[in-house]
Structure formats: structure tokens, C-alpha cells
DSSP file (Angstrom, degrees, kcal/mol; ACC not computed):
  #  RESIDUE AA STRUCTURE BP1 BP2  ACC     N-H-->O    O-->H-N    N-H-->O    O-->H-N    TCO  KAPPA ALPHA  PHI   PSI    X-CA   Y-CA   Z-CA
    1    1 A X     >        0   0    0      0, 0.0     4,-1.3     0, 0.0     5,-0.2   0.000 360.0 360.0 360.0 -49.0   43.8    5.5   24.3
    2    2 A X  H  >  +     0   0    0      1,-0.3     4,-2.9     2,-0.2     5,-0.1   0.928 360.0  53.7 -36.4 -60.1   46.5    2.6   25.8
    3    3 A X  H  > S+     0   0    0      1,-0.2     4,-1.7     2,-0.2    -1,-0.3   0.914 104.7  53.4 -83.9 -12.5   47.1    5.3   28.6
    4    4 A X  H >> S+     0   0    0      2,-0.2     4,-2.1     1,-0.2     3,-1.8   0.969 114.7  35.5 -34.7 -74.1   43.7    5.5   29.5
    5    5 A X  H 3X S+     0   0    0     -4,-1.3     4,-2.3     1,-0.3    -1,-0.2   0.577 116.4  55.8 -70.2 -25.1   43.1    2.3   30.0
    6    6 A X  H 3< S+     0   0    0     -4,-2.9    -1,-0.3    -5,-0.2     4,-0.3   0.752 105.7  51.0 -46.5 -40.4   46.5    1.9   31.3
    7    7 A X  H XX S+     0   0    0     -3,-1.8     4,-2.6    -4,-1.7     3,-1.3   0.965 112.6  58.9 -79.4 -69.7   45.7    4.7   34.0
    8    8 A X  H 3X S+     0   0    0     -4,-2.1     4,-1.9     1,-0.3    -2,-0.2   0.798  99.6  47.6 -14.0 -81.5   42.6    2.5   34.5
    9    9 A X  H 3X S+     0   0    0     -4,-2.3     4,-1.5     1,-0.2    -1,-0.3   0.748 111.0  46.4 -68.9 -20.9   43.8   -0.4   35.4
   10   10 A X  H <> S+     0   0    0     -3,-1.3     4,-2.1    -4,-0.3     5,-0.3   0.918 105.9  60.3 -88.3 -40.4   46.2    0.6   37.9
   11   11 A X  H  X S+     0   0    0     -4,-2.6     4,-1.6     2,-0.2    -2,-0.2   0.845 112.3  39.6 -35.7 -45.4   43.9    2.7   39.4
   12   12 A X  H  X S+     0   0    0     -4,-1.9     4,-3.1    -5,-0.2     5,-0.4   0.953 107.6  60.5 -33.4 -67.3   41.7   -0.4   40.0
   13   13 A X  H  X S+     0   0    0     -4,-1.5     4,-0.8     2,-0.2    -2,-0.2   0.656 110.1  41.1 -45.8 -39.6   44.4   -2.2   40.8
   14   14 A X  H  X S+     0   0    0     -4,-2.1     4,-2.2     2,-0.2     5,-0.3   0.969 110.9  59.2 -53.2 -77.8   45.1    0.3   43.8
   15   15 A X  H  X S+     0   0    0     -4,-1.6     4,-2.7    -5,-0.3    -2,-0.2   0.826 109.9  37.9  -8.4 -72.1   41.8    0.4   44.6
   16   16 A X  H  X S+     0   0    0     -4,-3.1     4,-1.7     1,-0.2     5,-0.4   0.896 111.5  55.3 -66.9 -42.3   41.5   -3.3   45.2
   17   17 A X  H  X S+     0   0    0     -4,-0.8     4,-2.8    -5,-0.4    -2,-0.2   0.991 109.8  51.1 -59.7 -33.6   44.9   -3.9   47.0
   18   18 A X  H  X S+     0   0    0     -4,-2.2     4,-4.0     1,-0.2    -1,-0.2   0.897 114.8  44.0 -68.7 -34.4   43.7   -0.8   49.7
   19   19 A X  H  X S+     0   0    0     -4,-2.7     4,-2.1    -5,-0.3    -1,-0.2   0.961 115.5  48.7 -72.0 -35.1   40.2   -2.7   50.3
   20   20 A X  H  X S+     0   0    0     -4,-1.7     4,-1.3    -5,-0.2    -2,-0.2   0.897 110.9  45.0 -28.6 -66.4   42.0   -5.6   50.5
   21   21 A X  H  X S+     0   0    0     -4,-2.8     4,-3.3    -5,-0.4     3,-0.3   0.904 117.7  49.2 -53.9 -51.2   44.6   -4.3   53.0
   22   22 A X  H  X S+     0   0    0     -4,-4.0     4,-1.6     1,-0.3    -1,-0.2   0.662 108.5  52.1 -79.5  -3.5   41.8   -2.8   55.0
   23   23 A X  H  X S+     0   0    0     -4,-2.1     4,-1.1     2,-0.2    -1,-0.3   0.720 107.9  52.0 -83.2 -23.8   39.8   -5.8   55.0
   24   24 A X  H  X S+     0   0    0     -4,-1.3     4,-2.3    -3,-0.3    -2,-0.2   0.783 110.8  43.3 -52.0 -50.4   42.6   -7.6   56.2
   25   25 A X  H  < S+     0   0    0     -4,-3.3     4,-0.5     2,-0.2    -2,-0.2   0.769 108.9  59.1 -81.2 -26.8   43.4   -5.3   59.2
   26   26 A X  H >X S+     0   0    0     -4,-1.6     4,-2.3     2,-0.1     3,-2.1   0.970 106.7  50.5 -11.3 -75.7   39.7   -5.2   60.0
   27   27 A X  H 3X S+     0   0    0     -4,-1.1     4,-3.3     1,-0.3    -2,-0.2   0.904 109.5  52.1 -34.5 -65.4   39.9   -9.3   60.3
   28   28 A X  H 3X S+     0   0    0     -4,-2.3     4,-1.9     2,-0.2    -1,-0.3   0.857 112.5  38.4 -40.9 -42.1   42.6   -9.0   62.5
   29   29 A X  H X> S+     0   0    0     -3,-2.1     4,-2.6    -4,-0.5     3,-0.7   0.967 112.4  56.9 -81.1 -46.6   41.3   -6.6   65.0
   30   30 A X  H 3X S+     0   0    0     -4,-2.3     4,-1.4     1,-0.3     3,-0.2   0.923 116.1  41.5 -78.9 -47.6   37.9   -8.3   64.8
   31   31 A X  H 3< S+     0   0    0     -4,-3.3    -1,-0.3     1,-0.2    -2,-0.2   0.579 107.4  54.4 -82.9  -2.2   40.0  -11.6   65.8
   32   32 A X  H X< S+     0   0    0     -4,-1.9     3,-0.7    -3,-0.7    -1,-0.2   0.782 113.2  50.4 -58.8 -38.9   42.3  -10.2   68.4
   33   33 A X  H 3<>S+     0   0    0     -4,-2.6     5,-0.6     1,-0.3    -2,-0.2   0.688 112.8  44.0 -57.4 -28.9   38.6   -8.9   70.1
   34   34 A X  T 3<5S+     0   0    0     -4,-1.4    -1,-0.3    -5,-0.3    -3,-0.2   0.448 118.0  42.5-111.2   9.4   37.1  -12.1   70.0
   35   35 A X  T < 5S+     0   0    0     -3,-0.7    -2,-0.2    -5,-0.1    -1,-0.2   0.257 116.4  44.7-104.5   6.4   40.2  -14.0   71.2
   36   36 A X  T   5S-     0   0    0     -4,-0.2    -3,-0.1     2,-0.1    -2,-0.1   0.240  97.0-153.6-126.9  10.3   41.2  -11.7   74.0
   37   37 A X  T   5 -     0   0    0     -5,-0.1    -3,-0.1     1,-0.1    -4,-0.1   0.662  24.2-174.0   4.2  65.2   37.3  -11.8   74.7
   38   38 A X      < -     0   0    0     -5,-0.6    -1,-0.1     1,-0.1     2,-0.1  -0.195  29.0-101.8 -74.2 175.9   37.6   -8.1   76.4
   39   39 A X     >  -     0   0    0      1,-0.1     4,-3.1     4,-0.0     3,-0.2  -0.341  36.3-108.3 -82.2 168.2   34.6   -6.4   78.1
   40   40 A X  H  > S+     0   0    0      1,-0.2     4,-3.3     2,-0.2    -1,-0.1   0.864 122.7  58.9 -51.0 -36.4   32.8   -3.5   75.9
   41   41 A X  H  4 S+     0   0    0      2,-0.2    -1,-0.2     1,-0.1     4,-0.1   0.593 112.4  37.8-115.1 -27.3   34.3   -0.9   78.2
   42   42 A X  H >> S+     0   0    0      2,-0.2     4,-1.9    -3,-0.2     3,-0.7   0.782 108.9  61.8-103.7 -23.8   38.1   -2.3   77.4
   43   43 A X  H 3X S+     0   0    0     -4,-3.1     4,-1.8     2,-0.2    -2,-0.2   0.975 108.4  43.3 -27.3 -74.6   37.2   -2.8   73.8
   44   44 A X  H 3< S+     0   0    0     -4,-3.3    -1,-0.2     1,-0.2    -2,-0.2   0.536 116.2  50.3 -68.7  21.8   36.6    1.0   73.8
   45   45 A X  H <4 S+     0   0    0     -3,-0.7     4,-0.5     2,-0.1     3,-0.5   0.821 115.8  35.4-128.4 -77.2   39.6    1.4   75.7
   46   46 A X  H >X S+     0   0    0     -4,-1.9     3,-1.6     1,-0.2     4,-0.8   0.953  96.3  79.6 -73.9 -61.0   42.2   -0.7   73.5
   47   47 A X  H 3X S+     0   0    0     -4,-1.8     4,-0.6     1,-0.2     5,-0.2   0.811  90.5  53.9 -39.6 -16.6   40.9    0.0   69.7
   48   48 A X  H 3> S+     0   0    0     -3,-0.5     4,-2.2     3,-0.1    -1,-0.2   0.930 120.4  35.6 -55.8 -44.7   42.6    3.5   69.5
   49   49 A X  H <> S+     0   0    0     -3,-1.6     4,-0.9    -4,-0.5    -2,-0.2   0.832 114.6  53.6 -93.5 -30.7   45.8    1.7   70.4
   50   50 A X  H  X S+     0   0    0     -4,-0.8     4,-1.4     2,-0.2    -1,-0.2   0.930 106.4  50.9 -68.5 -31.6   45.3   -1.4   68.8
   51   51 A X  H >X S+     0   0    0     -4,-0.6     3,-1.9    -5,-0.4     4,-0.5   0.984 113.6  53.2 -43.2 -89.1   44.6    0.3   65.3
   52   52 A X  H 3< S+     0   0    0     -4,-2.2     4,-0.4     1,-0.3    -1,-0.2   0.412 103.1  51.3 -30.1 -23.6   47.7    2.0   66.0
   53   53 A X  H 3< S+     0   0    0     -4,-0.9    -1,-0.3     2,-0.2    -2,-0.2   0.586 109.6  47.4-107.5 -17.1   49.7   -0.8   66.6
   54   54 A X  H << S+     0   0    0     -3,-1.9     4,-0.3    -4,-1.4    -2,-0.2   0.383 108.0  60.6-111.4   8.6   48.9   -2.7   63.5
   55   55 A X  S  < S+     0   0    0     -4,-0.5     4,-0.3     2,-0.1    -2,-0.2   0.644 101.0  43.4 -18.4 -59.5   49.4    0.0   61.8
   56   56 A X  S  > S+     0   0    0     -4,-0.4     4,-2.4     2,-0.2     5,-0.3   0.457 114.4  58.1 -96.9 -12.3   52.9    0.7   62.5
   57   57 A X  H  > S+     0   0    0      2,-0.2     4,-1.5     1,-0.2     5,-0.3   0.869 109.1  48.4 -89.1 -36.6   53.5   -3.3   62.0
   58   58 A X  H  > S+     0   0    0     -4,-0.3     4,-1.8     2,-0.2    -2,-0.2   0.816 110.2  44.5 -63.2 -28.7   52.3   -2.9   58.8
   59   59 A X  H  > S+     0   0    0     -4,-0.3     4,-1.6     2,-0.2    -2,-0.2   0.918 113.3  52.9 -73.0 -61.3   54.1   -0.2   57.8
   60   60 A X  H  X S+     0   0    0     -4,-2.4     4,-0.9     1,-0.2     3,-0.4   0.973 109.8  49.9 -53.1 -52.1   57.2   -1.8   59.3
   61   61 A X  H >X S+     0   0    0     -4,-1.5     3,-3.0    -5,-0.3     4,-1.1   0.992 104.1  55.2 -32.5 -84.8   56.5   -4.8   57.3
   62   62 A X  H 3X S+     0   0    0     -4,-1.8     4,-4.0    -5,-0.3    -1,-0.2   0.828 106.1  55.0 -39.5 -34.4   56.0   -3.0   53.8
   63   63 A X  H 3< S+     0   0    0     -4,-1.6     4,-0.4    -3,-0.4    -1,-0.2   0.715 110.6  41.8 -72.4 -28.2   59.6   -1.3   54.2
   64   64 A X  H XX S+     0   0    0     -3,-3.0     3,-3.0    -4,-0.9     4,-2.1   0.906 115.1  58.5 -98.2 -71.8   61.6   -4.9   54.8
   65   65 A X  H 3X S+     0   0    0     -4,-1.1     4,-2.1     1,-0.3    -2,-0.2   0.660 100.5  57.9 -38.7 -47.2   58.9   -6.3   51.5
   66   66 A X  H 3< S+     0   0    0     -4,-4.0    -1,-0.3     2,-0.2    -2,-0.2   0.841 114.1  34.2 -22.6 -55.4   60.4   -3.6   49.2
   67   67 A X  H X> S+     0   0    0     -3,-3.0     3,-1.4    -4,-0.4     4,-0.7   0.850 113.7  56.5 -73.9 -50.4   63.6   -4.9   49.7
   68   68 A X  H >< S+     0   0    0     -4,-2.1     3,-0.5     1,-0.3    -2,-0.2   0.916 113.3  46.9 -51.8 -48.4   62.7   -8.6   49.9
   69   69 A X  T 3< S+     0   0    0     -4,-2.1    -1,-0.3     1,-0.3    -2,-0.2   0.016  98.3  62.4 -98.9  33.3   60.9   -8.2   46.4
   70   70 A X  T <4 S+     0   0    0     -3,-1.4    -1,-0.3    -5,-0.1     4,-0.2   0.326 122.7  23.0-121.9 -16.5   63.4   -6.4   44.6
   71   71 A X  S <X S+     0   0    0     -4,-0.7     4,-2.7    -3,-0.5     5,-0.2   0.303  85.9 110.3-126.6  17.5   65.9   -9.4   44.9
   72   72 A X  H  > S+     0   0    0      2,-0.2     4,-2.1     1,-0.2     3,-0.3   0.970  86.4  48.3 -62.2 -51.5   63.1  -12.1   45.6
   73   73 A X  H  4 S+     0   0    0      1,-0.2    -1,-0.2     2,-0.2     6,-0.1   0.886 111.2  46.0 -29.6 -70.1   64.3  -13.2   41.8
   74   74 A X  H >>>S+     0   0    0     -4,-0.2     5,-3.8     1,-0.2     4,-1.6   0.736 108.5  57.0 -53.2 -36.0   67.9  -13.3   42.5
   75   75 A X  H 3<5S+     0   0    0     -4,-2.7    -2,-0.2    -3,-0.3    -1,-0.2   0.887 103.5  52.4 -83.1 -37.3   67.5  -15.2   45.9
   76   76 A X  T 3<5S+     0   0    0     -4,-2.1    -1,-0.3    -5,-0.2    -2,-0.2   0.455 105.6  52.7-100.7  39.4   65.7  -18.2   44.4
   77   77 A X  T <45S-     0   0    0     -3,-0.7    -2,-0.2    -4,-0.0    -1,-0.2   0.824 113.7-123.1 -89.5 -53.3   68.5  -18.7   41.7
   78   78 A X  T  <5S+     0   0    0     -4,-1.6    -3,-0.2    -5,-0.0    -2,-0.1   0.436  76.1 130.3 147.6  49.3   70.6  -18.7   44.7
   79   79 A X      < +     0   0    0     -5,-3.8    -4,-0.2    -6,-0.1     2,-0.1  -0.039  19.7 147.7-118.3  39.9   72.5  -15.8   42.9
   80   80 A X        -     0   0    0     -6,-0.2     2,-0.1    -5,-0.1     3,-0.1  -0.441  41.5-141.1 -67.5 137.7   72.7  -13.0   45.5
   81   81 A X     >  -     0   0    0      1,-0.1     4,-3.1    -2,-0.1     3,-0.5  -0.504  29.4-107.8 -83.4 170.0   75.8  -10.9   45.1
   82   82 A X  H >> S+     0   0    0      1,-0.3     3,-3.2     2,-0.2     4,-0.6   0.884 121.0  57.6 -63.3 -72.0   77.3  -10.1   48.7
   83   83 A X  H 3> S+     0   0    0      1,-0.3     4,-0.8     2,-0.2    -1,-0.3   0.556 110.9  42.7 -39.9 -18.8   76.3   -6.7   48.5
   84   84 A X  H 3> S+     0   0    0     -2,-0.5     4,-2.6    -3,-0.5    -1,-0.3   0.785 110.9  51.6 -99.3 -25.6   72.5   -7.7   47.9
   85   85 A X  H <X S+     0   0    0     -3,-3.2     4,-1.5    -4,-3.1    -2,-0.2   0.695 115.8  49.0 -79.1  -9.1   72.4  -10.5   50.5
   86   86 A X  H  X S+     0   0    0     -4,-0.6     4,-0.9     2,-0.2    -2,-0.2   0.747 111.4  43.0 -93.3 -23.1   73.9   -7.5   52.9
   87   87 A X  H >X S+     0   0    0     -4,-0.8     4,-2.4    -5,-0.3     3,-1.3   0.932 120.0  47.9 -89.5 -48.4   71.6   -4.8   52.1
   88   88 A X  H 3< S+     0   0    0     -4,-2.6    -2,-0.2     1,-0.2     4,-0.2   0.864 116.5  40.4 -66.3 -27.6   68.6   -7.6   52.3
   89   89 A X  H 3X S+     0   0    0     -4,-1.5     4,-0.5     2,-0.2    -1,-0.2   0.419 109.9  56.7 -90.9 -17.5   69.7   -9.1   55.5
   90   90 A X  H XX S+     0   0    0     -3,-1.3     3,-1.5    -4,-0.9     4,-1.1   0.923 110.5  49.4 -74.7 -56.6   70.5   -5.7   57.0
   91   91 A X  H 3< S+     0   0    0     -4,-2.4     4,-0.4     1,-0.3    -2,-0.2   0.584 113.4  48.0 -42.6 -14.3   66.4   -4.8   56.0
   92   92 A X  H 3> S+     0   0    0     -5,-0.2     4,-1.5     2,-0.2    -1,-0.3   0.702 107.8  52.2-109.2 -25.7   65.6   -7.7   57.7
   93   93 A X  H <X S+     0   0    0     -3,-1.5     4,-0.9    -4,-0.5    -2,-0.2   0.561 111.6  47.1 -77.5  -7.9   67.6   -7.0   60.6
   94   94 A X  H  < S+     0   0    0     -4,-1.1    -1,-0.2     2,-0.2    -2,-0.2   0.315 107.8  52.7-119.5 -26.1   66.1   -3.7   61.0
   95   95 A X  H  > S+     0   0    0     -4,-0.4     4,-4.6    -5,-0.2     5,-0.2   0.555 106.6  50.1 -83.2 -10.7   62.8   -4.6   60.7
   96   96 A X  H  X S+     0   0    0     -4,-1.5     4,-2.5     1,-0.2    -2,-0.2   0.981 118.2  46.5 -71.4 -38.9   62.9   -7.5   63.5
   97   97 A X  H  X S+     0   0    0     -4,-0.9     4,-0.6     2,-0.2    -1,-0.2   0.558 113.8  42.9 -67.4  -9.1   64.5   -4.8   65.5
   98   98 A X  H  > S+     0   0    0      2,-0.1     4,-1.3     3,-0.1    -1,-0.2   0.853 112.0  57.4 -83.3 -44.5   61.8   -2.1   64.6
   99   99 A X  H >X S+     0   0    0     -4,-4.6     3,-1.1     1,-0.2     4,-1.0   0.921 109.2  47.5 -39.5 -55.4   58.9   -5.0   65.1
  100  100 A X  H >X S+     0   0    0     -4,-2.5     4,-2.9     1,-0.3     3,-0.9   0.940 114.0  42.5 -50.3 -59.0   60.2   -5.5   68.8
  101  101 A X  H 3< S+     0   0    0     -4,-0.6    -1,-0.3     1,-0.3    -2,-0.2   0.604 112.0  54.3 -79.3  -6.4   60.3   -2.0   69.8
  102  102 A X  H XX S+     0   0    0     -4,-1.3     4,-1.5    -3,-1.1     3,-0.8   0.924 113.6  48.0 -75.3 -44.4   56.9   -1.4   67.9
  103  103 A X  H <X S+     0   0    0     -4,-1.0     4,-4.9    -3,-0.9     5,-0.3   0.906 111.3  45.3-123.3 -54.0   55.7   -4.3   70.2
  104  104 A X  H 3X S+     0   0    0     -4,-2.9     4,-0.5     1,-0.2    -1,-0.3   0.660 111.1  54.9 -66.8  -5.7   57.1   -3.0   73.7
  105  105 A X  H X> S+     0   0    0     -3,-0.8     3,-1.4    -5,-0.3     4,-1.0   0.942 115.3  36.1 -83.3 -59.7   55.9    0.3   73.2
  106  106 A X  H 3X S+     0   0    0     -4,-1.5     4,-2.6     1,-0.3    -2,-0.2   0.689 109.8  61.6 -69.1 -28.8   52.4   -0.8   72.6
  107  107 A X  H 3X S+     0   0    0     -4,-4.9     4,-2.0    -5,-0.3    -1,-0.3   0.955 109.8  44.7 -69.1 -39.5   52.6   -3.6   75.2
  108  108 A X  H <X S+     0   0    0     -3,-1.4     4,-1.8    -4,-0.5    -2,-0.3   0.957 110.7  53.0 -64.8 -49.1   53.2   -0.6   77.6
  109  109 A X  H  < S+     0   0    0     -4,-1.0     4,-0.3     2,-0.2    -3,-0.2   0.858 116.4  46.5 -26.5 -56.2   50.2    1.4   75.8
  110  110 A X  H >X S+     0   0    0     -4,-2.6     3,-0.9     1,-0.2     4,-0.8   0.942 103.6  54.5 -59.8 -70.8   48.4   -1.8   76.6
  111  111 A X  H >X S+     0   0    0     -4,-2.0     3,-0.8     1,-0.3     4,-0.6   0.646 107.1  51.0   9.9 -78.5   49.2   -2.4   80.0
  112  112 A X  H 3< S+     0   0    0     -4,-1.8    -1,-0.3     1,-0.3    -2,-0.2   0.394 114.6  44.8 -93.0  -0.7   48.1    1.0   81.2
  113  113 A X  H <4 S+     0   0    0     -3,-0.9    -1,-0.3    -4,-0.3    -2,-0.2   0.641 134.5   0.7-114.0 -23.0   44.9    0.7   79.6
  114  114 A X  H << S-     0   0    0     -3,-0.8    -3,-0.2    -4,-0.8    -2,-0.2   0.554 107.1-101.2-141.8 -28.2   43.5   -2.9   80.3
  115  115 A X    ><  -     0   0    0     -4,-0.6     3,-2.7    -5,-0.3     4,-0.5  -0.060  40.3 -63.2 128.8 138.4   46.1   -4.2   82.2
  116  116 A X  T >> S+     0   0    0      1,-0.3     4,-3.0     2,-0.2     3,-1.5   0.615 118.8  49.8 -12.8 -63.9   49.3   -6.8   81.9
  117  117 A X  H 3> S+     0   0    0      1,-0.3     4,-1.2     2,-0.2    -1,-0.3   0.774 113.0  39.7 -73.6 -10.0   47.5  -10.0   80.9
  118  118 A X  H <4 S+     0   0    0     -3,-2.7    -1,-0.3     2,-0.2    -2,-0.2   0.239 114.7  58.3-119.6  15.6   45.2   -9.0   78.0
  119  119 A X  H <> S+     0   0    0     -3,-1.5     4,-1.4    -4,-0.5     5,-0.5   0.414 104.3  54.5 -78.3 -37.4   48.2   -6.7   76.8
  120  120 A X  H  X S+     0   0    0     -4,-3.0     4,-2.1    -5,-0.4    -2,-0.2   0.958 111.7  38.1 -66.8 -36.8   49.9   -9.8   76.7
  121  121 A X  H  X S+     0   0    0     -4,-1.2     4,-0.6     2,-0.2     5,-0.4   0.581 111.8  57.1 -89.0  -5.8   47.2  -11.6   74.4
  122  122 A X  H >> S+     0   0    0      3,-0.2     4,-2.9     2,-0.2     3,-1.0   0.938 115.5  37.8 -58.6 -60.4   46.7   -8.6   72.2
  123  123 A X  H 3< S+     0   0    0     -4,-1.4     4,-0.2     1,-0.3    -2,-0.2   0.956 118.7  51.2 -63.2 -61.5   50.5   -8.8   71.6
  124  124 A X  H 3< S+     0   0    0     -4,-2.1     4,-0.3    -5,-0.5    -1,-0.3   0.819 115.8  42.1 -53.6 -25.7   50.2  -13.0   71.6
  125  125 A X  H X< S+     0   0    0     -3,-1.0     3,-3.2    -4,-0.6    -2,-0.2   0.892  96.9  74.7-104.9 -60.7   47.2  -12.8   68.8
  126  126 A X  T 3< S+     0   0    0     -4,-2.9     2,-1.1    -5,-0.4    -2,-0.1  -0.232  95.7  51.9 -23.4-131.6   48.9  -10.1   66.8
  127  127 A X  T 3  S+     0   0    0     -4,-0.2    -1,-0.3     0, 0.0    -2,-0.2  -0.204  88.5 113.2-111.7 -33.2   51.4  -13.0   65.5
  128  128 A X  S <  S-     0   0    0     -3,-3.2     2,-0.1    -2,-1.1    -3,-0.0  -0.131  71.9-119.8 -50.9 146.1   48.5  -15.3   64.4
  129  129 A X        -     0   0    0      2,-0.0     2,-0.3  -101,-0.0    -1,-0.1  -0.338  26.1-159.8 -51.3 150.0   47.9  -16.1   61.1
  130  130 A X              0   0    0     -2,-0.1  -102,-0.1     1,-0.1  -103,-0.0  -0.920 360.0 360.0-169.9 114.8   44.3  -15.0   59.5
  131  131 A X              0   0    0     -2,-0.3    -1,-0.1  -104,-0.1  -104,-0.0   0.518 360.0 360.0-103.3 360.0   43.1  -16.5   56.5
């Protein structure tokens, strides 16, 4: 009976974090559209690539947060051994360098679909904060 209700509740618990996630990345798109105030016609134009592109930032993101929360403990006792401050700081180095090269592929993506300056505020609103 325990794993039932065990199985339950993390199954909810999935459940909720994925609407969450996808209510979140909605939010985002819906406020990159309405700050980069594009026409209808570059709207359908960008949302294939924008989708795509906070996607792969999310994704990059979760990979560094694995790591981040597996010593999250250790770091604020201020008790990282080296080997754990190298492996986190390598993850961290490796996702700023995956973020960038997610960002200049999809600034080019952009570019060639609506054109330099409203690739440049897609790319500028992506960073915003979104409560």
C-alpha cells in the first residue's frame, strides 16, 4: 500500500514540475513576443526557432543544476573538497560555454529569418527574469 501511494505521489509530483516547466517557457515566449513587439508574419516566422532555442537553454541549464545540487550542501558549509569544487566549476564552465554557442547559433537562425536587430532582442529578452 506505502508503494502505491508512494508511486502516487511522485507521479504527481512529475506531473506538476512538467506543467510548471511548460508554463514557464510558455511565459517566456509570450514575453519575448510582446517585448520584441514583432509583426504576425515574423512571429510565424521566429516561434519554430525560438521554441528551439529555449529549449536547448533549458536543457543546458538542467545538466550544470545536476551538478550544482549534488554539492549545493557541501558548498554552503564552505566544505568543498578540491575534487568537488573542480568537477562543479568545470560544469559550470561548460555550460557558460555551451550557453554562448547555443546563443550564436540561434542569433544566426534569427538573423536570417527576421533580421539582425530583433535577433538581437530575442537573444537580449531571453536573459530577463520572469516572475
Amino acid at each position: 500500500m506505502k508503494k502505491i501511494i508512494l508511486m502516487a505521489l511522485l507521479f504527481t509530483f512529475c506531473v506538476t514540475t512538467t506543467i510548471q516547466a511548460g508554463a514557464k517557457r510558455e511565459a517566456r515566449k509570450a514575453y519575448i513576443l510582446k517585448q520584441t513587439k514583432l509583426t504576425s508574419e515574423q512571429q510565424k516566422k521566429v516561434m519554430p526557432i525560438l521554441e528551439a532555442f529555449l529549449e536547448e537553454l533549458s536543457a543546458n541549464k538542467k545538466r550544470h543544476e545536476a551538478v550544482k545540487d549534488k554539492y549545493h550542501s557541501a558548498d554552503l558549509a564552505g566544505k568543498l573538497t578540491p575534487a568537488q569544487a573542480e568537477e562543479y566549476m568545470t560544469s559550470k564552465f561548460n555550460k557558460d560555454e555551451k550557453e554562448l554557442s547555443i546563443r550564436r547559433t540561434y542569433y544566426s537562425k534569427l538573423k536570417a529569418a527576421i533580421g539582425g536587430v530583433k535577433a538581437r532582442e530575442i537573444i537580449k529578452f531571453s536573459d530577463d527574469k520572469i516572475k
